[in-house]
N, C-alpha and C positions, 0 to 999 in steps of 0.2 A: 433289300430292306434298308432305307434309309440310316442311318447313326442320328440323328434329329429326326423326332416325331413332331411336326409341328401341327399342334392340334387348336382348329381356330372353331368355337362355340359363339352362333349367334347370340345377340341379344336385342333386345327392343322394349317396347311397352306394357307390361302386364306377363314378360313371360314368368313360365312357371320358374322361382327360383331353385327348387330342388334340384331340376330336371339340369341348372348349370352347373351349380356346385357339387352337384353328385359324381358325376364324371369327371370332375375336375379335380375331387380329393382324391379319385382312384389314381387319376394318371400321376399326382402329387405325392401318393405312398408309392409308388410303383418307382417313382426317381429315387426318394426313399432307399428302399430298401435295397437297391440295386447301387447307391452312393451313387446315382444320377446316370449310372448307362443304361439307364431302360431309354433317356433322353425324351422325355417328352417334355414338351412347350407350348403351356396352355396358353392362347390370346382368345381377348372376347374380341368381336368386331359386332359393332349396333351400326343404324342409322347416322351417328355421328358420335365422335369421341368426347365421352365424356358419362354422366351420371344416367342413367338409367335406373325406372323404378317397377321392381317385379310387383309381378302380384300377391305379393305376404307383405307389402311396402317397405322391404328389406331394399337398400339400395346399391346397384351395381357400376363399378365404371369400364365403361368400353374402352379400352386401350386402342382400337384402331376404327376408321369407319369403315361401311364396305367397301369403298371407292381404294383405302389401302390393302387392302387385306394381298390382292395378285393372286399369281398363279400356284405360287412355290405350298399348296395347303396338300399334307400329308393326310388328313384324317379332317373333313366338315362333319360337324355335330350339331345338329336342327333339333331345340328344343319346342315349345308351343304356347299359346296360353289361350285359355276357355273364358267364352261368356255365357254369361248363365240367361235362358232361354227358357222359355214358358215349360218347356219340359223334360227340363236339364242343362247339363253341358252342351253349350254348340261351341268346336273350334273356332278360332279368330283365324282368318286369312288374311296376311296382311303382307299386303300386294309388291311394298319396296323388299321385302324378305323374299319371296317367291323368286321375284328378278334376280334379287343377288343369288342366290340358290341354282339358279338356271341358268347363270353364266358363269359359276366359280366351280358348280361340281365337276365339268369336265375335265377340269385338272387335275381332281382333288383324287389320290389313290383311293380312297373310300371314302362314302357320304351316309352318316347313321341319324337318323329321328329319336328321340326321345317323347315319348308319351302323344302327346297329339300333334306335335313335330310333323309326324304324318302323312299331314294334311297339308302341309306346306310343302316336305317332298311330291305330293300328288300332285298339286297345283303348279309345280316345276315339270310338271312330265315324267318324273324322276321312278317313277310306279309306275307307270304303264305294262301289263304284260307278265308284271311280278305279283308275287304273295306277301303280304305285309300286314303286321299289326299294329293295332296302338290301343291306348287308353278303351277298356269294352264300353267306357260312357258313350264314345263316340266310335264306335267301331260301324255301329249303322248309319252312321252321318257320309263315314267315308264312302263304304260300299256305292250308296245311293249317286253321291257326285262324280264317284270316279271309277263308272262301272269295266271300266279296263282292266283296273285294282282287281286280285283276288284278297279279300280281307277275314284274313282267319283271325278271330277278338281272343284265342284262349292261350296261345301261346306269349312265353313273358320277352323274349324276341325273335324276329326271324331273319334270317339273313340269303337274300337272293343279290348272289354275284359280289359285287363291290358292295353292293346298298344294305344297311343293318337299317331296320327298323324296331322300337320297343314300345316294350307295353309303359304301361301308368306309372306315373311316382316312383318308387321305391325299385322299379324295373332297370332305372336308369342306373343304377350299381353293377346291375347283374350284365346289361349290354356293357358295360365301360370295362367288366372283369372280362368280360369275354374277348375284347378290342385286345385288351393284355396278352392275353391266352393266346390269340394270333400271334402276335406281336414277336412275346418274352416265353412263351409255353403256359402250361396249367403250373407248372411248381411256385410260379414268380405270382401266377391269379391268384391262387390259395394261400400264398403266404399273405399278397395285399387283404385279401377275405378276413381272415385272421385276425389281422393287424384295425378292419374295423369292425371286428367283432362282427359279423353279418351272420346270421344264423345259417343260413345254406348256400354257397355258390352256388347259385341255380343250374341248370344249363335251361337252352331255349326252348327248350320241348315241354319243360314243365307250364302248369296251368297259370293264370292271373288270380285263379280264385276256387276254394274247394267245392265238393258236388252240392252242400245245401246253399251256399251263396251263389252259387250259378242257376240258381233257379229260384224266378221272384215267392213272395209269400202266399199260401196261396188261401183261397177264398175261408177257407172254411178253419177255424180251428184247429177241429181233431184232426186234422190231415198237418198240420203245420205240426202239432206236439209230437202226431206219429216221426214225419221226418225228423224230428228231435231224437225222440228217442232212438231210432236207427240207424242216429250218427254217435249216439252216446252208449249202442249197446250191438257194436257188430258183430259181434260174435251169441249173440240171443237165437234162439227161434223166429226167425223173420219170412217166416212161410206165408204164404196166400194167408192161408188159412188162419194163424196166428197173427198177424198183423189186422185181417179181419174184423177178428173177435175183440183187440183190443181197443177197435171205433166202434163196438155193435153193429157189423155191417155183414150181410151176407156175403160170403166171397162174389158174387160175381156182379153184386152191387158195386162193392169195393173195389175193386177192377177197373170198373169205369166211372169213377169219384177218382180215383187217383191218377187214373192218366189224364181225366180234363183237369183238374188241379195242379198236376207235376209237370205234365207233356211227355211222358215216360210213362209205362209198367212198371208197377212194384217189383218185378224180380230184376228189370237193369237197374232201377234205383238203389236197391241193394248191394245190387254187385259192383256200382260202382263207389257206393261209400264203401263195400269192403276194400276194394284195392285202393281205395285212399287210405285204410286206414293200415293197409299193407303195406301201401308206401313209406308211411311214417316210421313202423319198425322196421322197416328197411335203411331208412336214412339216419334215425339215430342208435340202433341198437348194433348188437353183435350178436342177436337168436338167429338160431338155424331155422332153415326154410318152414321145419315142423312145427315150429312153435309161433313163426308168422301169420301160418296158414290156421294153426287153430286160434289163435289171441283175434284175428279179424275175421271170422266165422269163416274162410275159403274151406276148412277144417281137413282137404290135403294137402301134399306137396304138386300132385297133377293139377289141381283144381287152381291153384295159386297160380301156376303156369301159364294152364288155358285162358285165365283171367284175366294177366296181362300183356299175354298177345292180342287180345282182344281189347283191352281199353289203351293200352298203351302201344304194344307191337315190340314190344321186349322182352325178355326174359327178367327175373326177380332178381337173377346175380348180377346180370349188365346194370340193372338202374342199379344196384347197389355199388357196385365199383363207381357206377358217374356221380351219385348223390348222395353216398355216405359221409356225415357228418362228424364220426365220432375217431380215435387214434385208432 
């Protein structure tokens, strides 16, 4: 491992500014708190040296152009930025970035994407053959261009080989703590965590977004208020049958009113806001598995299990050791 991390973050026209700065405070507390041997050395490198204007018109200056950047880059960080398109975000591809990207990674000990970043590793070749995520606005833009890509939208990063890819905005913390955690170990992640107050050191496996945001609104009211209430009442009776009666629906009307509406059956809809809501007492509390399992209707200690081998492929103590938030 290096003693100097020289960590060099693109820049250009409209990138997203969180996606630089976010990364850039990590590796900055990380020198911090270490009195600077964690060693890292953030440079931007843009198009040419000098002012650069993100898309928040916040304004940045490029310390290097690509033309200086060389070989000697410990750590390349691809951030991105979006135009907005008749039906939504479409990534920008912006074609001097790609080339530099596709002639500098092979140097580079590791090359990570930040948000729709992505797209610009894809258009490097840089994805080919791997799994990788980014931003879910544009998780179907990538797939479609870059069908070599496997593109999994619900993880907040993933990491095949050298190459880290992440998810959206606020994701680009959680990839930078992670860069550390290689780096410095988890005790130096968690202390930077700490130090900006971040509500959870994520790890990679967790989701971008919980079970009713991951699924649009759907047609009909009573079916939107029922998902409400079955996020706001997991531990209820949330049987066929009860859930039924609460939209005046015959159960096996109801049935199929909610999977064309959800794209799921009521009973995984359930099971999987319970073990979200499993999760949460998992990550902030200190109840025993009993009390997990009954507070998020799983209502035992087997059931809680079963559950999240099945949505997650864990056990409820494992995620609690990786994703417990509290002393």
């Amino acid at each position: 491992m290096p003693l100097t991390h020289r960590v060099v973050i693109a820049v250009f026209p409209d990138v997203d500014l969180l996606d630089v700065t976010g990364p850039a405070e990590v590796f900055a507390l990380a020198n911090r708190e270490t009195g600077g041997a964690a060693g890292y050395r953030v440079r931007l490198a843009g198009p040419a040296r000098g002012e650069v204007v993100t898309s928040a018109g916040v304004r940045l200056i490029a310390d290097l152009s690509f033309g200086e950047v060389g070989a000697a880059v410990d750590t390349l960080l691809v951030p991105g930025a979006v135009d907005l398109g008749p039906d939504g975000p479409v990534a920008r591809i912006d074609h001097d970035v790609v080339d530099w990207v596709r002639a500098t990674a092979p140097y580079a000990r590791r090359v990570a994407s930040v948000c729709v970043g992505a797209h610009l590793l894809a258009a490097a070749g840089l994805l080919d053959g791997r799994t990788a995520t980014t931003h879910w606005s544009t998780a179907a833009q990538l797939a479609a261009e870059h069908p070599r890509v496997t593109v999994d939208p619900d993880p907040i990063f993933v990491r095949s080989g050298r190459v880290w890819t992440g998810a959206g905005i606020s994701a680009c913390m959680d990839l930078a703590l992670a860069l550390v955690a290689e780096d410095h170990g988890e005790d130096l992640a968690l202390t930077v965590a700490r130090q900006l107050v971040m509500y959870l050191k994520r790890q990679g496996g967790q989701s971008q977004f919980s079970v009713p945001l991951s699924r649009p609104a759907a047609s009909r009211r009573d079916i939107d208020d029922l998902r409400l209430y079955i996020a706001e009442h997991p531990d209820a009776d949330l049987s066929a049958a009860a859930l039924a009666a609460r939209v005046s629906l015959s159960e096996r009307h109801f049935a199929r009113v909610f999977r064309k509406e959800t794209g799921t059956t009521a009973a995984d809809y359930v099971e999987a806001v319970r073990v979200e809501a499993a999760r949460r007492l998992l990550e902030g509390t200190d109840q025993p598995l009993e009390r997990v399992a009954k507070a998020s209707g799983l209502r035992s200690v087997e059931t809680l299990h079963r559950a999240f081998r099945k949505q997650i492929g864990t056990t409820p103590a494992a995620y609690r050791r990786g994703f417990r938030t509290t002393a």
